[in-house]
KETOR-735054 format. One record per residue (C-alpha): y, z, x; residue in three letters; residue number from 1. Coordinates in nm, 4 decimals. Layout:
BEGIN
+----------+----------+----------+--------+-----+
|        Y |        Z |        X | residu | num |
+----------+----------+----------+--------+-----+
|        Y |        Z |        X |    ALA | NUM |
...
+----------+----------+----------+--------+-----+
***
This chain:
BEGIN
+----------+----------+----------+--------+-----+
|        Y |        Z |        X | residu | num |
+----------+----------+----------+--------+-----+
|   8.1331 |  11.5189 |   9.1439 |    UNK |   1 |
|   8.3402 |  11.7979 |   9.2847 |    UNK |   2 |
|   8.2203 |  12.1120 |   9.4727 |    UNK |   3 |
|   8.2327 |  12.4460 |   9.2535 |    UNK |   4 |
|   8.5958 |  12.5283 |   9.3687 |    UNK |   5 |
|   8.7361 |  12.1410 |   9.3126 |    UNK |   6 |
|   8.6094 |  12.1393 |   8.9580 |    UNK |   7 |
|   8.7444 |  12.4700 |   8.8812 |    UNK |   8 |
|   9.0797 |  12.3671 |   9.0042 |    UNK |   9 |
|   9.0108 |  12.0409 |   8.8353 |    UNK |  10 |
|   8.9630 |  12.2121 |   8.4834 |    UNK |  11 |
|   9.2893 |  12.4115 |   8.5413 |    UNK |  12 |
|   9.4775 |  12.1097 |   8.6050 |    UNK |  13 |
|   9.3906 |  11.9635 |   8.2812 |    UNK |  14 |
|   9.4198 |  12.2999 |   8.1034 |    UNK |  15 |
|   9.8194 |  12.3141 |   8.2358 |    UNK |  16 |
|   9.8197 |  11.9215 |   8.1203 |    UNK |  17 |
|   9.8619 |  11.8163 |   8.4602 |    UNK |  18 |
|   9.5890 |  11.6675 |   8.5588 |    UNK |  19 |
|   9.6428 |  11.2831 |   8.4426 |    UNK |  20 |
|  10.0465 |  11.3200 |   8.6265 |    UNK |  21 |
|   9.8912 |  11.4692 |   8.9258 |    UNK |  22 |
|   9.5826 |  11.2791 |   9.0194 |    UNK |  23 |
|   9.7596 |  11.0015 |   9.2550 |    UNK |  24 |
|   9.8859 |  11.2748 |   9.4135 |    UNK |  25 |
|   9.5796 |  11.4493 |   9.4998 |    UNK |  26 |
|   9.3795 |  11.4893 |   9.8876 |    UNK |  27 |
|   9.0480 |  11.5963 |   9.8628 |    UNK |  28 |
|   8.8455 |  11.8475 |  10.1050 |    UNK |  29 |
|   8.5214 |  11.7669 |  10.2391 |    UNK |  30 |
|   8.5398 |  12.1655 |  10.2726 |    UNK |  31 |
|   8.6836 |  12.4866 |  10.2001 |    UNK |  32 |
|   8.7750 |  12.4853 |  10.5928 |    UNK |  33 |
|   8.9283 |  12.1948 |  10.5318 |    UNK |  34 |
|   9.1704 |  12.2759 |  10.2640 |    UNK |  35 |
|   9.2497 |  12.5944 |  10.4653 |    UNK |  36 |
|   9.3020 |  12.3191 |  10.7979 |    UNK |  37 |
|   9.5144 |  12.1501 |  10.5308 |    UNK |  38 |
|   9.7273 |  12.4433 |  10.5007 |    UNK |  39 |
|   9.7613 |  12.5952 |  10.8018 |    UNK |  40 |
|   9.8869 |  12.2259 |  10.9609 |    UNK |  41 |
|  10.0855 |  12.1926 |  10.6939 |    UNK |  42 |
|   9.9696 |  11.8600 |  10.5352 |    UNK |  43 |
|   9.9842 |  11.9625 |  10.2000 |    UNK |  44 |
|  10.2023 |  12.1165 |   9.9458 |    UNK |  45 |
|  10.0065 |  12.3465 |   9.7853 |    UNK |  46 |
|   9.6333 |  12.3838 |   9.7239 |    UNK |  47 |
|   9.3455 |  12.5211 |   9.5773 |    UNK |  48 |
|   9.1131 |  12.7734 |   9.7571 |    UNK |  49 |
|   8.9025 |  13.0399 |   9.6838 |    UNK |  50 |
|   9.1078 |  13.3754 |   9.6987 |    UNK |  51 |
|   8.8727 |  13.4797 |   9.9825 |    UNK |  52 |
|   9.1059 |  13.2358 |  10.2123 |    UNK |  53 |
|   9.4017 |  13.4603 |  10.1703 |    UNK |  54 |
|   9.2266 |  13.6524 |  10.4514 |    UNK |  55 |
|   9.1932 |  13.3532 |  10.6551 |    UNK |  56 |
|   9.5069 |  13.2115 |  10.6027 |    UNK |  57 |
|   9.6777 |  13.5467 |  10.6330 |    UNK |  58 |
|   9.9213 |  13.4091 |  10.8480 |    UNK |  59 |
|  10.0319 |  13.1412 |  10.6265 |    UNK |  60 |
|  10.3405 |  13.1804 |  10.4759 |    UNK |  61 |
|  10.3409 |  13.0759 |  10.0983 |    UNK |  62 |
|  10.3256 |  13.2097 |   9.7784 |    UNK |  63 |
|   9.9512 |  13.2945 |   9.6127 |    UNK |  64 |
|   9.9003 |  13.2575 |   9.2560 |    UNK |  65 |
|   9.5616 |  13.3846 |   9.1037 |    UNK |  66 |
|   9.4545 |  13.1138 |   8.8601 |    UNK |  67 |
|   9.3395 |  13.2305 |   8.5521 |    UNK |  68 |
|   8.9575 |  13.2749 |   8.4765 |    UNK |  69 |
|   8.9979 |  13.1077 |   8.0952 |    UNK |  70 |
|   9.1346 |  12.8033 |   8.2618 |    UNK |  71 |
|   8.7941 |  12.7126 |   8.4396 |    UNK |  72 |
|   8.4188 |  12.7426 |   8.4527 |    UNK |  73 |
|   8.2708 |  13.0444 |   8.5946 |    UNK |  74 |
|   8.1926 |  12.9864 |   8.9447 |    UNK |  75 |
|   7.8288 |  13.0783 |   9.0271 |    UNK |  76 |
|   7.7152 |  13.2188 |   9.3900 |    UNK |  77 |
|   7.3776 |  13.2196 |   9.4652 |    UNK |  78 |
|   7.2026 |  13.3330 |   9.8155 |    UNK |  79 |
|   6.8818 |  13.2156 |   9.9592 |    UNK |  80 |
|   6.7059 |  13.3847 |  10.2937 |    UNK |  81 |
|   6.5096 |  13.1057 |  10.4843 |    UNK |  82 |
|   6.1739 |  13.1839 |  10.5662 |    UNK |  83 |
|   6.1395 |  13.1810 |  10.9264 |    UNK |  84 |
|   5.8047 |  13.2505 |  11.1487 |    UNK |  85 |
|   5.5578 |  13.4610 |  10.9390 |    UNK |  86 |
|   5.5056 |  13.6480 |  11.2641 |    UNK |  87 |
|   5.8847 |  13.7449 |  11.2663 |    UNK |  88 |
|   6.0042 |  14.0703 |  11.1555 |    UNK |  89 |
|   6.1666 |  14.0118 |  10.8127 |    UNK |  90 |
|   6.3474 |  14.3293 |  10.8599 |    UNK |  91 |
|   6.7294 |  14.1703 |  10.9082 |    UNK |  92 |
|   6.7358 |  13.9866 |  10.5920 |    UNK |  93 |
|   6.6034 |  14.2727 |  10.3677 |    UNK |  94 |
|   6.8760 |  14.4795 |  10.5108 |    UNK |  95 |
|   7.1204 |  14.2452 |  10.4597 |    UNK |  96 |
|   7.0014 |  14.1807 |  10.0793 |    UNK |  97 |
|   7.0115 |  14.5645 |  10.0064 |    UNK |  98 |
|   7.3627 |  14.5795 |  10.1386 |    UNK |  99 |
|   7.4660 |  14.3216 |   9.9293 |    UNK | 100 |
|   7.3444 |  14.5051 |   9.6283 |    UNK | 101 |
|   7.5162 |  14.8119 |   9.7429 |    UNK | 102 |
|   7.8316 |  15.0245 |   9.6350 |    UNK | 103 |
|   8.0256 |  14.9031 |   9.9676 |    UNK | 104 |
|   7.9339 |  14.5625 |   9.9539 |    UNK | 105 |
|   8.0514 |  14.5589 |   9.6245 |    UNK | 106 |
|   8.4073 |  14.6991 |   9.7099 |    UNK | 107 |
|   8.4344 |  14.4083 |   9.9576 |    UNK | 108 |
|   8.3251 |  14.1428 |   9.8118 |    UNK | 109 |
|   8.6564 |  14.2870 |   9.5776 |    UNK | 110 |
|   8.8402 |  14.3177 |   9.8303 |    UNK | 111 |
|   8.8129 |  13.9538 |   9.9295 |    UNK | 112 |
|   8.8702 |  13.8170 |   9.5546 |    UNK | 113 |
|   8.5047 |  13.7638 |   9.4423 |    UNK | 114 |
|   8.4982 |  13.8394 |   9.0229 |    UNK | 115 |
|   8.1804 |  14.0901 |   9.0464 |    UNK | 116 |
|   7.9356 |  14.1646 |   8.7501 |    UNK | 117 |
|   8.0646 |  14.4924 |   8.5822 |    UNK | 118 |
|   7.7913 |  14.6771 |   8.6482 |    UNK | 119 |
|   7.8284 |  14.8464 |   9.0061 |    UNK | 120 |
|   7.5182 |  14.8377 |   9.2175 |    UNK | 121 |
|   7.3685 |  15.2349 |   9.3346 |    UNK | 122 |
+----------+----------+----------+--------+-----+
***
């Protein structure tokens, strides 16, 4: 099984019908840092990345195409806050899950290419 992002660009290959002519042809990441290693040394022709890594790679010369949304499954994103020692303050991750539902988190998280919910958080 793929990760979320190599079965997405899985299901677009074989939505384009080039999936089967491809295949011998495809590298693998163990890692979204590793396609973007991939990329910045180089080693590859083209590949597929979340659109966040157009920030990362902004040096990178190449062209970015936005593959459509019909072509794949929606990609879910979950977060999870680790309970740490009861006798810690849990004051940092509440913050940080209220910003997350907030108005500028949500222009961001835009910003860097994430498809939000329509509704806007408060």
């Amino acid at each position: 099984e793929r990760a979320p992002y190599g079965r997405a660009a899985w299901q677009y290959l074989e939505s384009a019908k080039l999936a089967e002519s491809l295949q011998t042809k495809l590298v693998f990441g163990e890692s979204i840092a590793q396609v973007n290693l991939y990329i910045r040394e180089k080693a590859v022709d083209a590949a597929f990345v979340p659109a966040s890594s157009r920030i990362v790679l902004r040096e990178t010369r190449g062209m970015w195409t936005q593959i459509p949304r019909s072509t794949h499954s929606r990609l879910q994103h979950s977060l999870v806050t680790i309970e740490q020692n009861p006798k810690k303050s849990r004051t940092a991750p509440e913050k940080f899950l209220k910003f997350l539902s907030s108005s500028p988190s949500y222009i961001l998280l835009k910003k860097y290419g994430y498809h939000l919910p329509e509704k806007k958080p408060k």
